[in-house]
Steps between C-alpha positions, in 0.01 A plus 500: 500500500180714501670812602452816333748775437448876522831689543563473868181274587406170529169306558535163660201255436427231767646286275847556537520333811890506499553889438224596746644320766847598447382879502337433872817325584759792433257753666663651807124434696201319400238270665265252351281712363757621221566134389461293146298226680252711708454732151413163345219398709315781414152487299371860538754629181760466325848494705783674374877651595567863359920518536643791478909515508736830530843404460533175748180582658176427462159543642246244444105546547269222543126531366164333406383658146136449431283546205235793583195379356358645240782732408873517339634515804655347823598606823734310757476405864692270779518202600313460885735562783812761429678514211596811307856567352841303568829668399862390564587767633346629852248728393633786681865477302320490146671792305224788411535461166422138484205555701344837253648201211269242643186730541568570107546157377179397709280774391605466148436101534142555619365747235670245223306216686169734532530446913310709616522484863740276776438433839734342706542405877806572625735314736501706846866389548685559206491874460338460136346864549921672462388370121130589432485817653660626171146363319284608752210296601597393813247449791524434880234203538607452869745254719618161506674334819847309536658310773887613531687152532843638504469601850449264794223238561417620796470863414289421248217294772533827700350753186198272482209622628450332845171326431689306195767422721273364754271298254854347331613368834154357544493281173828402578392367857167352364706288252501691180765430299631610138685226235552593155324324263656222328223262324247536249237434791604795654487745246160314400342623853637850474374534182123386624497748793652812266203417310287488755638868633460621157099404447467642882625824411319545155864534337474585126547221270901557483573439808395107439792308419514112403711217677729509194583897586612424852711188362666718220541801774678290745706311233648821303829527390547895526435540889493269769140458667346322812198376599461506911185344623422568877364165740303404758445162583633415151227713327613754309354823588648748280787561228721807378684486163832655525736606184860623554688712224799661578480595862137523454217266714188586418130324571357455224150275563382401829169319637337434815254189571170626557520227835833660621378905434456545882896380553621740277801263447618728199682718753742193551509494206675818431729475776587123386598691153736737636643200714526340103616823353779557728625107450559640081637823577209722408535874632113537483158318501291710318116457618341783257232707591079525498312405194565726234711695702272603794561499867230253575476242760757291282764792488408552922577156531810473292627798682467306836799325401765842437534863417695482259266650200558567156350659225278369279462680183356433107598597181194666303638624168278621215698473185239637248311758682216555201398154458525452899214797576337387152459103642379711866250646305384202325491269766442704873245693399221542813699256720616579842825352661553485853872404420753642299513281230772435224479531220144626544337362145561128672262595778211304517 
């Protein structure tokens, strides 16, 4: 088993499928993010599981270490979407001195792995800041919206704004209609018009996924995930991925035909979702927020759909203060940002 031993500590490798997954499984809340297989897709480092255990409990970290170039050293970062730590134990019943324990053993394991900084984005809904304060670090980047499904249906249709309501009923009428996808043909078409979105929006060269990704997304043993494509005249017009962990939906990928645009059929979409979410019991769809954390026309419209906001916050942890403002130095000299960026030596 590559897993090494310090004390208290563990790091998991993406290798040991088995003892990552059955980490995520005894957490008392997770999502998708926080699982073996979505860590294992990853090509921007190298995934790995720090473990920490007190007694029964444990708290378990997961993070992408890369190389920085030209250097010694390394610094970590997330996975895309919301991840940050898992415990089993609700974070707001972890004894104090497992927490100041934890902030030891993880300090100590990044100077003996010459980490010199960790950023992380946080999950708005599991409290993960009770735990981090302690390091400090901890950053406000702005809100992410969730539909409440516990409540009734109708309730729900009442908080949305009233122009979504009005364009939902509208689809509906015009013959819209929403099946979940259930052939390779399907997923085929989504998969051409998410490309499509992504080349009209100049999206960075992350965001393109192959065929293969969607088929291995949809197909995962760790969470259950759906494909729902919306029709008219048995075209499909648009898609939303949806994962569910725990009593977590979230949208993860969605797309639009550039033909359809004007329909705005994704707002059935989303509604059609909480329909499915309710069917498996979820207690929220999570929707997420603006790009990078903004209120931006994506946040405004997300928002359409409920008020129920949470925060969105990220982890920005220097480890190794010297070398940090030493790599600054080197590398930012004469630039201007127009963002916060971290860590700063990665800005381009």
């Amino acid at each position: 088993m590559e897993v090494k031993t310090y004390n208290s500590y563990y790091t998991i490798a993406v290798s040991e499928k088995d003892v990552w997954k059955n980490i995520v499984r005894r957490a008392h809340a997770s999502d998708f993010h926080h699982t073996w297989y979505y860590h294992s897709l990853e090509t921007e480092g190298k995934p790995f599981l720090f473990l920490f255990r007190h007694k029964e409990n444990f708290i378990a970290l997961p993070l992408l270490k890369r190389k920085i170039e030209g250097t010694e050293y390394f610094d970590c970062t997330s996975v895309y979407g919301y991840a940050g730590p898992i415990s089993n134990v609700p974070f707001s019943e972890l004894e104090d001195r497992m927490i100041a324990e934890f902030a030891v053993a993880f300090e100590s394991f990044l100077l003996s792995e010459k980490i010199v900084s960790v950023f992380s984005r946080l999950h708005p809904l599991l409290n993960q800041d009770i735990l981090l304060k302690r390091l400090g670090g901890l950053h406000t980047t702005g809100k992410t919206v969730a539909i409440d499904l516990t409540g009734p249906y109708e309730l729900q249709v009442q908080n949305y704004r009233r122009a979504i309501r009005m364009k939902i009923n509208q689809l509906r009428r015009k013959g819209f209609v929403v099946r979940e996808a259930n052939c390779s043909s399907e997923l085929r078409s989504f998969v051409k018009i998410y490309i499509q979105n992504m080349i009209k929006v100049n999206a960075s060269e992350s965001y393109f996924f192959d065929e293969d990704y969607f088929k291995n997304l949809l197909n995962a043993e760790d969470f259950d995930s759906k494909l729902l494509l919306a029709y008219y005249n048995n075209e499909i017009t648009s898609g939303l991925i949806l994962t569910c962990s725990d009593n977590i939906m979230q949208t993860h990928l969605a797309a639009t035909s550039n033909d359809f645009l004007h329909d705005a059929p994704m707002k059935l979409l989303f509604d059609e979702a909480t329909i499915v979410g309710r069917r498996l019991d979820m207690k929220y769809l999570h929707l997420g927020g603006g790009v990078g954390g903004k209120e931006d026309s994506l946040f405004v419209f997300k928002s359409g759909f409920s008020n129920l906001f949470f925060d969105f916050k990220t982890w920005r942890y220097i480890a190794n203060e010297p070398v940090y403002n030493q790599l600054v130095e080197e590398r930012c000299k004469n630039k201007e940002f127009e963002h916060v960026i971290f860590p700063l030596y990665r800005s381009r």
